[in-house]
N, C-alpha and C positions, 0 to 999 in steps of 0.2 A: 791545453790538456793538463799543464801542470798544475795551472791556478785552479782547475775541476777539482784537482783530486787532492789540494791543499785544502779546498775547503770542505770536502768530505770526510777529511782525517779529522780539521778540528770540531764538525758535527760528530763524530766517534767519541769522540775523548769525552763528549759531555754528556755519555749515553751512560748507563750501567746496564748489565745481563744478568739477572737472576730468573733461577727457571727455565733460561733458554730465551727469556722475554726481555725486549730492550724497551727499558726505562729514564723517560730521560729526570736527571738532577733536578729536584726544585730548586727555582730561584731565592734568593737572599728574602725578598717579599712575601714570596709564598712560605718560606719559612716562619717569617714572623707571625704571620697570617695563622700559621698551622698552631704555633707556639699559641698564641692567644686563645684561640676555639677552644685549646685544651685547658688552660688554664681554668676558663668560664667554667667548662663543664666539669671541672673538678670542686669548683667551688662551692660551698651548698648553699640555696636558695636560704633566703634571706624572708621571715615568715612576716607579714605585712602588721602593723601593728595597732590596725584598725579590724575591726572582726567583718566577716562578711555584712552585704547590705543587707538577708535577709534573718540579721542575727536576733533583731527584736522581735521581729514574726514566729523564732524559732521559743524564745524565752517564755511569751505568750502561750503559746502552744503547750509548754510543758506545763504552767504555773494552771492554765485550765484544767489538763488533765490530770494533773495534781491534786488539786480543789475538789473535781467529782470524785476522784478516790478515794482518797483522806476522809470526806464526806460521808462514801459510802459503806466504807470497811475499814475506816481509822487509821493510824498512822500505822501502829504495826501490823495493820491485817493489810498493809500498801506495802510491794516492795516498788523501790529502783527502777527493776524492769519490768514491772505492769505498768510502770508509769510511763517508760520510754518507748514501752509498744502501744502504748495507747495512743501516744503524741507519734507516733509515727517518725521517730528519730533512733541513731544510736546511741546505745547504754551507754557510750563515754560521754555525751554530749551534755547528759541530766549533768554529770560530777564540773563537766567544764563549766556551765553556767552558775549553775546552785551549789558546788561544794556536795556536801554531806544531804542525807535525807533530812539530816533536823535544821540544816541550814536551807532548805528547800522547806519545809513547812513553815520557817519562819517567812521568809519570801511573801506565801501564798497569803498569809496573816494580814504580811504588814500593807498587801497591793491594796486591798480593800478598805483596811483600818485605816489609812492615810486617808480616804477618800470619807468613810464616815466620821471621821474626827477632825476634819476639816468645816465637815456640814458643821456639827454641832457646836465644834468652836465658834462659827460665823452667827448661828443662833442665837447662843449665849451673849455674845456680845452685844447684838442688835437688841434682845429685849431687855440684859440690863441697862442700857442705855436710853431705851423707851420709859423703863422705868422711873429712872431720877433718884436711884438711891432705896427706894422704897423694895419692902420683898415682892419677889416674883409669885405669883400663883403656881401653887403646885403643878396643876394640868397643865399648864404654860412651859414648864423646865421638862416637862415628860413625855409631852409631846415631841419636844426640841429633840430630847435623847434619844428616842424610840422610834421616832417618825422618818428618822434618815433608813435606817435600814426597813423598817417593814414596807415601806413604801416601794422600794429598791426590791426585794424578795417577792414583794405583791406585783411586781413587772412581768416582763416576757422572759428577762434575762436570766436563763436558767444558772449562770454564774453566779448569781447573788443566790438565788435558792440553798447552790451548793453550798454558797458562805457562810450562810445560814444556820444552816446546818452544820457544818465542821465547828462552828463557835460553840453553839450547844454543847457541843462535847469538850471544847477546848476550858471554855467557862466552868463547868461542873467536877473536874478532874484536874486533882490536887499536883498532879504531874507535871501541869501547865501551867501552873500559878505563873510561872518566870514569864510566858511569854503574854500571859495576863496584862503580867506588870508592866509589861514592854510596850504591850500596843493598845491600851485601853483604858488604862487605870485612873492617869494623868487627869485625860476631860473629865472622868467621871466623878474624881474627885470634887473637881469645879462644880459640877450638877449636885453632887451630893451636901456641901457645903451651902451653895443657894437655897436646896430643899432644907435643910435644917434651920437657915434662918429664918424662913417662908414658915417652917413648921417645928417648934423646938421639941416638942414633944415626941417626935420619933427619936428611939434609941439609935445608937450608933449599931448594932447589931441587928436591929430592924431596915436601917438607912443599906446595910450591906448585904443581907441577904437580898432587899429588892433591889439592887445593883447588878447581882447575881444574875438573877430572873430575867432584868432587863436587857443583861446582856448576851445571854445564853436563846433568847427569842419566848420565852414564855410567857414575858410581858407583851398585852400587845394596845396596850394607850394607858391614860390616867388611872382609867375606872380600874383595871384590871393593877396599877403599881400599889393605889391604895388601900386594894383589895390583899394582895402580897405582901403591906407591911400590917395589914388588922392580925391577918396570920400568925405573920410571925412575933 
């Protein structure tokens, strides 16, 4: 009986009573145990420093519905949030990717211009190199120039359409000279320079308005560039 109720005293002594409710002492382990959980969850998460998987599908997504709007109602008839409701995202999401609005039509510029000044560069190369030094035929460099986008505009891809059209406006207005300069000017210098040697007699002021033309989509082959420089 005695050993009973020795060992009953020392299961007491490791009880507590709060409430009326007997609780027994956490162990040394579950302490630690408890100490740590708490830590974790005090700590703030830690943000990954790779963006979600579906981060480029998201970027796309904006730079489309960018393009049709810019296109269709100009850059300031576009706000921010026509844009991010049309892409079906939130309004923070446009500034996380693109920054600013004018850092998001530069974006939309440059997705395309990469791709047609690519063409053109690989053009130019191939039939100077055809050539062996001698001038290029006119209809041959202006084909090269003009042929990548109308071609591309003349497709299904109603993205290039929009492209198309936003440059129209981009090319014609003095506003945008800078991003002109940025994404276009370069090749076309190239093209411009071969046309002069090919043909000396066009002015530099005639070489630049049908630049203009060509670039803005009003050109739409030889017949119609060398029609734009009689003009001018």
């Amino acid at each position: 009986m005695y050993n009973k109720a020795l060992v009953s005293v020392k299961r007491l002594t490791n009880l507590t009573f709060r409430s009326g409710v007997a609780r027994q002492e956490p162990s040394r382990h579950d302490r630690c145990m408890n100490t740590s959980i708490a830590k974790a969850a005090s700590s703030p998460r830690r943000r990954s420093a790779h963006r979600r998987p579906d981060s480029a599908v998201t970027r796309a997504r904006i730079l489309d519905c960018a393009e049709r709007l810019f296109a269709k109602h100009g850059f300031h008839g576009t706000s921010v949030r026509d844009i991010a409701l049309l892409a079906d995202v939130q309004f923070a999401l446009v500034g996380y990717h693109f920054g600013s609005k004018l850092h998001l039509l530069d974006s939309v510029i440059a997705r395309r211009s990469n791709v047609l000044n690519a063409d053109r560069r690989s053009f130019l190369n191939r039939v100077r190199s055809e050539s062996g030094g001698s001038p290029i035929p006119i209809r041959t460099l202006i084909e090269g120039f003009v042929g990548s986008i109308i071609s591309r505009a003349a497709g299904s891809n109603t993205g290039w359409r929009n492209y198309t059209q936003l440059i129209a406006a981009i090319a014609n207005a003095a506003e945008w000279s800078t991003l002109a300069e940025k994404h276009f000017n370069e090749v076309a210098r190239e093209y411009l320079q071969e046309i002069q040697r090919t043909y000396p007699k066009i002015s530099k002021e005639a070489l630049y308005e049908a630049r203009v033309r060509a670039t803005d989509g009003r050109i739409h082959g030889p017949d119609s560039f060398l029609a734009s420089v009689v003009r001018s």
